[in-house]
C-alpha positions as CSV (number, residue, x, y, z in Angstrom):
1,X,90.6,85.3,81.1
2,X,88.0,83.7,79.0
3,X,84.6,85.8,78.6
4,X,80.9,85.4,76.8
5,X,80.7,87.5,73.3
6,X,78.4,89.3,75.5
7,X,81.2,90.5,78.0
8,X,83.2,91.3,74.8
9,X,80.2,93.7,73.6
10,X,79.9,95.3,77.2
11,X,83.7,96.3,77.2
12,X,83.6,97.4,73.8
13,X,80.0,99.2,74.2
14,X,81.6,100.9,77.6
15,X,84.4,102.3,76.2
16,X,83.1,104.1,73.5
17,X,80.3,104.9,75.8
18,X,82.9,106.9,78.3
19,X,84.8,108.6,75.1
20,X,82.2,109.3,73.4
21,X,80.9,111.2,76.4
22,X,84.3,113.0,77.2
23,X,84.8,113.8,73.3
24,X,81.0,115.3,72.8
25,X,81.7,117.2,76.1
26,X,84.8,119.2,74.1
27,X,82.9,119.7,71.2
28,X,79.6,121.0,72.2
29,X,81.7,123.9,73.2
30,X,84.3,124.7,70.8
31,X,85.0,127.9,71.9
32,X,86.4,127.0,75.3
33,X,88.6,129.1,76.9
34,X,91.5,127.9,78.5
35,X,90.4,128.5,82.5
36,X,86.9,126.6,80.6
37,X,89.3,123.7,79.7
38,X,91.5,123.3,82.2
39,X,89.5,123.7,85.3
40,X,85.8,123.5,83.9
41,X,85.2,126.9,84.2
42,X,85.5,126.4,88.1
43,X,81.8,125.2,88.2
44,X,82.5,122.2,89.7
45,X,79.2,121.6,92.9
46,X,80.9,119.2,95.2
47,X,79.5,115.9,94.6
48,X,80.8,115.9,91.3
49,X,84.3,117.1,92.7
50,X,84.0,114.2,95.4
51,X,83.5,111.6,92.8
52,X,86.3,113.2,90.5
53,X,89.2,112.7,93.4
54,X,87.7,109.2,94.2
55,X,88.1,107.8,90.5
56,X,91.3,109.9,89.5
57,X,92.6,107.8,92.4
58,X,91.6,104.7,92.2
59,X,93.1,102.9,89.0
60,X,93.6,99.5,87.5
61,X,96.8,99.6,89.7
62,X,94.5,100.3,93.0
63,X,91.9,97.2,92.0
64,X,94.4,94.3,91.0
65,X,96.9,95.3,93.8
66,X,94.4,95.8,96.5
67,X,92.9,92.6,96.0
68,X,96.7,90.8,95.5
69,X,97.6,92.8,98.6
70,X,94.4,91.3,100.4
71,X,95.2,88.2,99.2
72,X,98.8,87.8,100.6
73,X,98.8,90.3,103.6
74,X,95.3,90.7,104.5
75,X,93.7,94.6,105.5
76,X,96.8,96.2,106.4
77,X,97.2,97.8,103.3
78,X,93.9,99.4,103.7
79,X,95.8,101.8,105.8
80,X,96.2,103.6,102.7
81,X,92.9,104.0,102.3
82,X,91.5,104.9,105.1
83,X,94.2,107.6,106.1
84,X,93.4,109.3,102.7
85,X,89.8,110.1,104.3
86,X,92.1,112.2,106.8
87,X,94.1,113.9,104.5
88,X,91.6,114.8,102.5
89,X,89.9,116.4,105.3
90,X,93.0,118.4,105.7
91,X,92.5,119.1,101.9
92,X,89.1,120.2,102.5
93,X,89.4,122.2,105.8
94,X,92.7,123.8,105.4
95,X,94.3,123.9,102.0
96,X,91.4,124.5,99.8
97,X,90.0,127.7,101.3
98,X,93.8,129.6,100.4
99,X,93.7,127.6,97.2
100,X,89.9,128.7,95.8
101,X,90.0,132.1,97.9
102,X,93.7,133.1,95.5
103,X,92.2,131.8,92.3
104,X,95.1,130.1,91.2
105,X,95.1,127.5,88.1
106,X,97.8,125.4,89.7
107,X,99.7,124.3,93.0
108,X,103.1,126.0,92.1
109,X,101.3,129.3,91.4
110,X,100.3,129.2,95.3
111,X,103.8,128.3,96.0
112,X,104.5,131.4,93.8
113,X,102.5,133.5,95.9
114,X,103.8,132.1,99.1
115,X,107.4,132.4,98.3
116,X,108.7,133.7,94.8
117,X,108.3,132.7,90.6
118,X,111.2,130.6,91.2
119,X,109.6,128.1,93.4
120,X,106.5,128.4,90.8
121,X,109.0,127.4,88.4
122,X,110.9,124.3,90.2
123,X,107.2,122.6,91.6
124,X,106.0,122.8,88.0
125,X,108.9,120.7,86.7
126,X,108.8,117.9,89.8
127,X,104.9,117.7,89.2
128,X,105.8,117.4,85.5
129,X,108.1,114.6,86.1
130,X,105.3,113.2,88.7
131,X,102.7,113.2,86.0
132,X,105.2,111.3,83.6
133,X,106.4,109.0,85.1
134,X,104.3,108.1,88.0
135,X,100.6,108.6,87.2
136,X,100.9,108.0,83.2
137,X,103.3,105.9,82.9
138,X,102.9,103.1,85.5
139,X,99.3,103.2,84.8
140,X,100.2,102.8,81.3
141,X,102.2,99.7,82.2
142,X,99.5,98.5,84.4
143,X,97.2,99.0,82.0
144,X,99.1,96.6,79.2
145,X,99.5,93.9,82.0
146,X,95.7,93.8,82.3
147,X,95.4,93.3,78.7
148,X,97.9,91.0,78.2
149,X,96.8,88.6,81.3
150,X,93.1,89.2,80.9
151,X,92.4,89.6,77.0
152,X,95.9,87.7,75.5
153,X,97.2,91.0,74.0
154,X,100.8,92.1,73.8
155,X,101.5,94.8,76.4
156,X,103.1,97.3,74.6
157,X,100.0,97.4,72.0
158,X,98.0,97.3,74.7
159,X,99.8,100.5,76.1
160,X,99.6,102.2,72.7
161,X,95.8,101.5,72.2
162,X,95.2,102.9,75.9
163,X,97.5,106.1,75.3
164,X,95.1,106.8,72.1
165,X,91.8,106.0,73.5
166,X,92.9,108.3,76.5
167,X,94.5,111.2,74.6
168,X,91.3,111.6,72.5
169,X,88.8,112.9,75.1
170,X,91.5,114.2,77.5
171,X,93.1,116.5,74.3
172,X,89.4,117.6,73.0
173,X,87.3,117.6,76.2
174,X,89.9,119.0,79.1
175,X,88.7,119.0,82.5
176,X,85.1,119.4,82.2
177,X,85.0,116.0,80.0
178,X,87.3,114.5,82.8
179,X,85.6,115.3,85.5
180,X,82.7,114.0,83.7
181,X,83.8,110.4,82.4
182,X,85.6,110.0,85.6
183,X,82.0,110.4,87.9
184,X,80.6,107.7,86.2
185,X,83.5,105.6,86.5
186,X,83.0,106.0,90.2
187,X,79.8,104.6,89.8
188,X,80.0,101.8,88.0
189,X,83.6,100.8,90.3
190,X,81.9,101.1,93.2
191,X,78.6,99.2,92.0
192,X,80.5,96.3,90.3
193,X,83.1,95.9,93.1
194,X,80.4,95.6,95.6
195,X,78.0,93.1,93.6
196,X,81.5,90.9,93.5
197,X,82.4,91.3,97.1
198,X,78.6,89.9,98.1
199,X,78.8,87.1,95.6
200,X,82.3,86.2,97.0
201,X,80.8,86.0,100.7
202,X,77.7,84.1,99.7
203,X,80.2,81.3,98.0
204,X,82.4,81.3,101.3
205,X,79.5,78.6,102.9
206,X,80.5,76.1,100.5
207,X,84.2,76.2,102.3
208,X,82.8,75.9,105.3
209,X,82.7,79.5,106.7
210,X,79.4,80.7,107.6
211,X,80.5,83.4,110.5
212,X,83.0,85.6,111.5
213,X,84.7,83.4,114.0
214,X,85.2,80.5,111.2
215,X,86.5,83.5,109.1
216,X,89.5,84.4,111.3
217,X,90.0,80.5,111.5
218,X,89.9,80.4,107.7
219,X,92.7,83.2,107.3
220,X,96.5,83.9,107.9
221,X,96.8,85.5,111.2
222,X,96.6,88.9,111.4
223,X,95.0,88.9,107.9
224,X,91.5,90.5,109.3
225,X,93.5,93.1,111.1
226,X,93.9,96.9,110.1
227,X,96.6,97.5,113.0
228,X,100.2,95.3,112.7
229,X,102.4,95.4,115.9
230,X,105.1,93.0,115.1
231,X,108.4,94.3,113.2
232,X,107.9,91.1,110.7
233,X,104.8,92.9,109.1
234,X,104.9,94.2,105.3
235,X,103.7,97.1,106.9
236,X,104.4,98.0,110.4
237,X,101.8,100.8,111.9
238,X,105.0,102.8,113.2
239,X,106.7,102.9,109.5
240,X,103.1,103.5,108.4
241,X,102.1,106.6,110.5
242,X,105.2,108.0,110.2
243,X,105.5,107.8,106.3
244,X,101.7,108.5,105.2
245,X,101.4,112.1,106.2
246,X,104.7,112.7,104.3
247,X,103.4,110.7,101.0
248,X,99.7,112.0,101.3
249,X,100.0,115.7,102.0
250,X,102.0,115.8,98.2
251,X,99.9,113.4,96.8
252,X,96.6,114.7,98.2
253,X,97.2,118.1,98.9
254,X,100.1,119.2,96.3
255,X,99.4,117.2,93.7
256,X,98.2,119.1,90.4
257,X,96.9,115.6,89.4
258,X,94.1,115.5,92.5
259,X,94.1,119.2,94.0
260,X,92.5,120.3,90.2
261,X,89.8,119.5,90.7
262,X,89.2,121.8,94.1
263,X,90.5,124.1,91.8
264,X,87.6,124.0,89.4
265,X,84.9,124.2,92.2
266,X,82.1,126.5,91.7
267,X,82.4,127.6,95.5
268,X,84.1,127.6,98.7
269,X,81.6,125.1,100.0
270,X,82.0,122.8,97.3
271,X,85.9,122.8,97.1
272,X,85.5,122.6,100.9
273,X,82.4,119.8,101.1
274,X,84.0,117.7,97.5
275,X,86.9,116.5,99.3
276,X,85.3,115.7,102.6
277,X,82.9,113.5,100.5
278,X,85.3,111.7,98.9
279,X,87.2,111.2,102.1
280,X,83.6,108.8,102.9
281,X,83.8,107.0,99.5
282,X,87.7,106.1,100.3
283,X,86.5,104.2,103.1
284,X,85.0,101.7,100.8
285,X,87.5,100.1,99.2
286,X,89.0,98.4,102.0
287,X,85.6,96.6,101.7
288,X,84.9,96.0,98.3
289,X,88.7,95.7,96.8
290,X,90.8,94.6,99.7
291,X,88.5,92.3,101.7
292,X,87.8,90.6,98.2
293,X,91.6,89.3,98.1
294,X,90.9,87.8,101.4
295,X,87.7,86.0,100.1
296,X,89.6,84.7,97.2
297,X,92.3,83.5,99.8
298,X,89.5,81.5,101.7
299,X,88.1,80.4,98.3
300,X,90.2,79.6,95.5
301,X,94.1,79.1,97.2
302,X,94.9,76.7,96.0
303,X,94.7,77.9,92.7
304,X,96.4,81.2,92.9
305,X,99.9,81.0,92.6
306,X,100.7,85.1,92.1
307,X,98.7,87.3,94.9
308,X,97.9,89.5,91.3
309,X,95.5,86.8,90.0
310,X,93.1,87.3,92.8
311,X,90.9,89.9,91.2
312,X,91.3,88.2,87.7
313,X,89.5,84.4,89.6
314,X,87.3,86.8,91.0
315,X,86.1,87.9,88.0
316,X,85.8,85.0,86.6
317,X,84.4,82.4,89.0
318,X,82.0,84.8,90.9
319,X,80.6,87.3,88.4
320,X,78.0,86.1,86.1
321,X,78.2,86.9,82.4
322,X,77.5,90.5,81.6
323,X,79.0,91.6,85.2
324,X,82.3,90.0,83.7
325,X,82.1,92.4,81.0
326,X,81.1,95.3,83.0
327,X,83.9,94.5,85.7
328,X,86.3,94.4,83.0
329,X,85.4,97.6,81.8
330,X,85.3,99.2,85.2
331,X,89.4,98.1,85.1
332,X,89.7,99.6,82.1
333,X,87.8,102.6,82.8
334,X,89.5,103.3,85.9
335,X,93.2,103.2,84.5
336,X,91.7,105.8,82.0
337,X,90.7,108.6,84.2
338,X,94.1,108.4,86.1
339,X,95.9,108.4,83.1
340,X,93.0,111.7,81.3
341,X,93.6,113.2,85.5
342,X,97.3,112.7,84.8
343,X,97.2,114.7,81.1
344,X,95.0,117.2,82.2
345,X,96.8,118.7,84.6
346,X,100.4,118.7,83.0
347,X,99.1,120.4,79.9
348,X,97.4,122.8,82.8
349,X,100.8,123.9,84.5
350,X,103.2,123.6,81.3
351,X,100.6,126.3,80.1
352,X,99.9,128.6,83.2
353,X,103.0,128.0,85.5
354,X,105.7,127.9,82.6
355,X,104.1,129.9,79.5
356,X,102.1,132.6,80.7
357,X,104.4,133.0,83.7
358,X,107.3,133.5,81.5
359,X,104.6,135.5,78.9
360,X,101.9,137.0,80.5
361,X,100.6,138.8,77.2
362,X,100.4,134.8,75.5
363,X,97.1,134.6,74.2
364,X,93.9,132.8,75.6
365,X,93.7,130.5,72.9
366,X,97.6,130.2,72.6
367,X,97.9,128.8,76.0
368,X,95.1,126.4,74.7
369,X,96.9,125.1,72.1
370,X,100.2,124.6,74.3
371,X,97.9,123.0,76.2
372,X,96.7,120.3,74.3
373,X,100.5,120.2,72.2
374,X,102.0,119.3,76.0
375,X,99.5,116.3,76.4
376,X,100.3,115.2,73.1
377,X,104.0,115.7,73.9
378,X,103.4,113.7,77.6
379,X,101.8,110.5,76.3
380,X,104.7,110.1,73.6
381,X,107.6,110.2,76.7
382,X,105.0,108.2,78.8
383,X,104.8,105.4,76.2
384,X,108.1,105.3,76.1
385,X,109.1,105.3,79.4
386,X,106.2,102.7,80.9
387,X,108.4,99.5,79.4
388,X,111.3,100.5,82.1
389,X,108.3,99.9,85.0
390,X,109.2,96.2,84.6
391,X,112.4,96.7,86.1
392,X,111.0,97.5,88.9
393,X,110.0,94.3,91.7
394,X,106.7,95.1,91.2
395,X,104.3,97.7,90.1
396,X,103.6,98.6,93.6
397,X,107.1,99.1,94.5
398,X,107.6,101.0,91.5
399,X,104.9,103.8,93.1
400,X,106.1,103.6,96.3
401,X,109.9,104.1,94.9
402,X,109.0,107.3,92.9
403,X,106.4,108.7,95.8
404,X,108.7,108.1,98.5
405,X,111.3,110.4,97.5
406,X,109.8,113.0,95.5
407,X,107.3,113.2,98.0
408,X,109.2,114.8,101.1
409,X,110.9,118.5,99.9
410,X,107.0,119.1,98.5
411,X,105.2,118.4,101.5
412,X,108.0,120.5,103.8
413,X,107.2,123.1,101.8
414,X,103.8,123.2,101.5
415,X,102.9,122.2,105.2
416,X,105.7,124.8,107.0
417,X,104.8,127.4,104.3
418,X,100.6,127.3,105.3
419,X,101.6,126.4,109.2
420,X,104.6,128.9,109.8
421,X,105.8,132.2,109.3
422,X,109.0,131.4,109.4
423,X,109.8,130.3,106.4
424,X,111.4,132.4,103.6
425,X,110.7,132.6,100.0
426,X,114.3,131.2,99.2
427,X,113.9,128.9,101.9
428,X,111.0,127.3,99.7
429,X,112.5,127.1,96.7
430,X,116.2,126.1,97.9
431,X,114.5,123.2,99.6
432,X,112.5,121.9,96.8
433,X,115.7,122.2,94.4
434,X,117.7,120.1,97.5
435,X,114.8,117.9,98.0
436,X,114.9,117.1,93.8
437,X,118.6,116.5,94.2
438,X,118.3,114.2,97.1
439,X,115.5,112.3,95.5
440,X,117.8,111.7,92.7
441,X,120.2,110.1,94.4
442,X,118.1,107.9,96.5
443,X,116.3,106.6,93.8
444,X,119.5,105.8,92.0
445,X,120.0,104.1,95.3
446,X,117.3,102.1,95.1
447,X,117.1,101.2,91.2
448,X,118.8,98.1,90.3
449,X,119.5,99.0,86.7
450,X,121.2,101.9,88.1
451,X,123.2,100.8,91.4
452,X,123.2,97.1,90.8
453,X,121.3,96.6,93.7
454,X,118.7,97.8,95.9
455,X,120.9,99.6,98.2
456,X,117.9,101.3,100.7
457,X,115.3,98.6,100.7
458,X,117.5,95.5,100.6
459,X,121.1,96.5,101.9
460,X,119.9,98.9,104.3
461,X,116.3,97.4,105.3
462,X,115.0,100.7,105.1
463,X,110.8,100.4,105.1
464,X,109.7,102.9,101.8
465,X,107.9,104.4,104.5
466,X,110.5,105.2,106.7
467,X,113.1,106.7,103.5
468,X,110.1,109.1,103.4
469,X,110.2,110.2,106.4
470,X,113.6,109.9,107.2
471,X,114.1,112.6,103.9
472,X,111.1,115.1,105.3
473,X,113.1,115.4,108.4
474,X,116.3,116.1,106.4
475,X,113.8,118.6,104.4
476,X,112.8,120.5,107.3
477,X,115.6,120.8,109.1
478,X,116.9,122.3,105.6
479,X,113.8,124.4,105.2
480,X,114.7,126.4,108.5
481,X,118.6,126.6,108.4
482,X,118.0,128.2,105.4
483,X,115.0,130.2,106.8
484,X,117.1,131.6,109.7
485,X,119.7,132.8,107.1
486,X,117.7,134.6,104.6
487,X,115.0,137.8,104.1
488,X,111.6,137.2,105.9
489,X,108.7,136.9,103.6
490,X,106.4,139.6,103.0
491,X,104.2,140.7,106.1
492,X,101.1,141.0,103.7
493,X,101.9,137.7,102.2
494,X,102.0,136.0,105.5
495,X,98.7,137.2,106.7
496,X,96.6,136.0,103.9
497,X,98.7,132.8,102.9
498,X,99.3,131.5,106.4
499,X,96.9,130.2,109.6
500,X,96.8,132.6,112.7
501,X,97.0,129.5,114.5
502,X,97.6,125.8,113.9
503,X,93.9,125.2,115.0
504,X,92.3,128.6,113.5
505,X,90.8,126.4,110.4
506,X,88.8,124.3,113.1
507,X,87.8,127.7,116.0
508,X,87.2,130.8,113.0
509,X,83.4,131.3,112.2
510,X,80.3,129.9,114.2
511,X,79.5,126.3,112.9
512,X,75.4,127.4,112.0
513,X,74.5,124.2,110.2
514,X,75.1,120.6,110.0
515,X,76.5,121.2,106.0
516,X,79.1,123.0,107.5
517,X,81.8,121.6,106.5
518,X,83.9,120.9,110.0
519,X,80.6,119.1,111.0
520,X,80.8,116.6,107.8
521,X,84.8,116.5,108.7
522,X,83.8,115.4,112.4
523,X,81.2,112.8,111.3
524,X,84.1,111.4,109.0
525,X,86.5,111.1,111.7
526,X,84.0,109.6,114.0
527,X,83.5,107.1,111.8
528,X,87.2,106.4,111.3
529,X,87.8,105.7,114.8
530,X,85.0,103.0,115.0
531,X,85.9,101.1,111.8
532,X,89.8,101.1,113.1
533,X,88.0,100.1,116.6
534,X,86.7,97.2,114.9
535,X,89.4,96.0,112.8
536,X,92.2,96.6,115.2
């Protein structure tokens, strides 16, 4: 992609804006402690929380596939984002009171409070490996690819420059800087991918399409459509609505990755109120990222031969010079704070869930330094794992491979082990060690360099979305053969680490204000069920 020496001087000017601001946010406090950097000395207020889940999960990955994904298939794949503003509603409403009101650093230490160390223990290595090898290292990958097709340089010194640029406000900053860096990203995303997606609809006159009727004309069938009936769709709604809660409630709820954030609010409200609020940002990028692709279907077809190049001709034949620049830079930002989100929180649970678990006396500033020694250690084995990405189909496949099966035993254990009392402490961590094992093998299944051949997917003509459900039902039927067999957990643990009632999160306490948060939840979903209405 060719760009204006001033584009050039935006990107570079952008970047060192954004680490210079996460680097002076380490050092203007070198005496952090290690709750101080790796949960921002839990005085995270809520918009800044809200803004933090929104960037640490939208990545380059989420802005060139999006708009390749709106560009060959249409709004279906907005799906994903618009049942995240559900989930994180659950996140908000019924996860995040037990996770601020225990005080835990980390998802496994709740899962260590709700069934035993050992569970603590196994969740830490699958986020580990999560964190590796999904968030850093794809993104990594992704983040070359942008390089390489947008600037002309080689991937894997494009990965290596990204890994530094990351590591150095992620390893001196922590959370706090994180946090930070990330809120502006937000910002500047959403601002740049809306002044695009107007530009892109003022050119769509010159085609001939000047309302919404000539649109739908203009487009593939069903491309304007949020809800796919027919069994011949990428993504059927059944396979969909069956799979998402199964994929979400780990990614959303479970994952150390997002969830840290909550975890560093400076009240209930907030951790409650932060990811509400981000579940109303997530419903703009079905707007400004997928609904692009479809413009630059209408618009440019003819020259796009790979769906991938639709944000790229965006870019370059709607944005004037200087938004080019600043565009670019938002991609570049964005793969940043997924990759800094990604860091952070494996340096956070290889400290608190493995280290000071193990040895509670370790010092403050001993868990610090183990800290920033495991991101160091994390972006080495990312780097060198983020070349195997392109054995994979496609980037997006390569996420849905690795969510859809290491997705399940987490969210059977987390979702039974809030909802029910009857599960057992070994019944939580047998099933996440089973869950492991059988993610194993049906990855194995499913990777070509291991099996030959896409056993699952292409044998079978198993949907991703129905392998994760299909193991979450194995998972729970697990989770209680092995609860019906084994001790009951603790009466005391029960009563503060489980719901009354599957509803008691919605009918305990008087609503006495419209900031409560089940009244910005309810306004959320309202809103929902017009848009999907609408795009039906």
């Amino acid at each position: 992609m060719k760009l204006n020496l001033i584009d050039y001087i935006i990107i570079i000017a952008y970047i060192l804006g954004v680490v210079g601001i996460g680097v002076f946010t380490g050092l203007k406090n070198k005496k952090k402690s290690s709750e101080g950097f790796f949960l921002a000395g839990r005085n995270l207020k809520w918009p800044m929380v809200g803004a933090a889940l929104f960037a640490a999960n939208i990545s380059t990955i989420h802005m060139v596939g999006l708009a390749g994904q709106g560009f060959s298939d249409g709004m279906v794949w907005g799906n994903f984002e618009w049942s995240a503003a559900l989930l994180l509603i659950v996140l908000g409403l019924i996860f995040a009171p037990f996770y601020f009101k225990t005080k835990i650093s980390t998802l496994p230490e709740f899962l260590e409070r709700r069934y035993n160390p050992q569970a603590r223990s196994v969740l830490a290595f699958i986020s580990l490996v999560t964190a590796i090898f999904l968030h850093i290292g794809v993104s990594l990958y992704a983040g070359g690819l942008v390089f390489e097709n947008f600037f002309g340089i080689d991937r894997y010194m494009a990965i290596t420059i990204i890994a530094v640029i990351t590591f150095a406000y992620a390893f001196i900053g922590g959370l706090e800087a994180v946090v930070i860096t990330e809120a502006i990203q937000s910002v500047i995303l959403i601002l740049g991918a809306s002044i695009m997606t107007i530009l892109a609809m003022t050119m769509l006159p010159e085609v001939g399409v000047t309302n919404w009727a000539e649109l739908k004309a203009a487009v593939k069938p069903d491309q304007l459509s949020m809800v796919h009936t027919h069994s011949s769709s990428p993504l059927p709604w059944w396979a969909f609505w069956l799979g998402i809660p199964v994929l979400g409630l780990n990614y959303w709820c479970a994952d150390q990755t997002i969830v840290q954030k909550v975890l560093g609010a400076k009240t209930l409200e907030d951790a409650q109120r932060g990811p509400i609020f981000a579940g109303f940002i997530k419903i703009l990028p079905v707007f400004i990222m997928v609904v692009p692709g479809i413009f630059a279907y209408v618009l440019f077809k003819d020259d796009i031969t790979v769906a991938d190049q639709a944000l790229p001709e965006l870019i370059l034949r709607v944005l004037p010079t200087g938004l080019k620049g600043l565009m670019s830079a938002a991609l570049l930002a964005a793969l940043m704070s997924t990759i800094a989100s990604g860091l952070n929180s494996a340096g956070t649970m290889v400290s608190m869930d493995i280290v000071k678990r193990k040895y509670p006396d370790t010092k403050d500033k001993t868990l610090l330094n183990i800290g920033r020694i495991t991101i160091l250690c994390v972006i080495i084995v990312a780097i060198a794992w983020s070349p195997l990405i392109a054995k994979f189909p496609s980037i997006f496949e390569a996420i849905n491979d690795l969510l859809a099966v290491l997705s399940p035993p987490i969210s059977v254990v987390l979702l039974f082990g809030v909802f029910s009392r009857k599960g057992t402490p070994k019944a939580g961590l047998y099933t996440l060690i089973f869950g492991f094992v059988l993610a194993v093998v049906a990855f194995s299944l499913d990777f070509e360099m291991i099996a030959g051949q896409r056993y699952i997917s292409d044998v079978w003509k198993i949907h991703f979305m129905m392998k994760a459900f299909y193991m979450f039902m194995i998972c729970t039927v697990f989770y209680f053969a092995v609860s019906a067999f084994t001790p009951k957990a603790d009466a005391e643990v029960l009563e503060k680490l489980t719901l009354k009632n599957p509803l008691s999160f919605i009918t305990e306490g008087k609503v006495k204000s419209f900031s409560d948060p089940r009244v910005f939840a309810g306004v959320l979903v309202f809103f929902m069920i017009i848009l999907y209405w609408i795009f039906r």
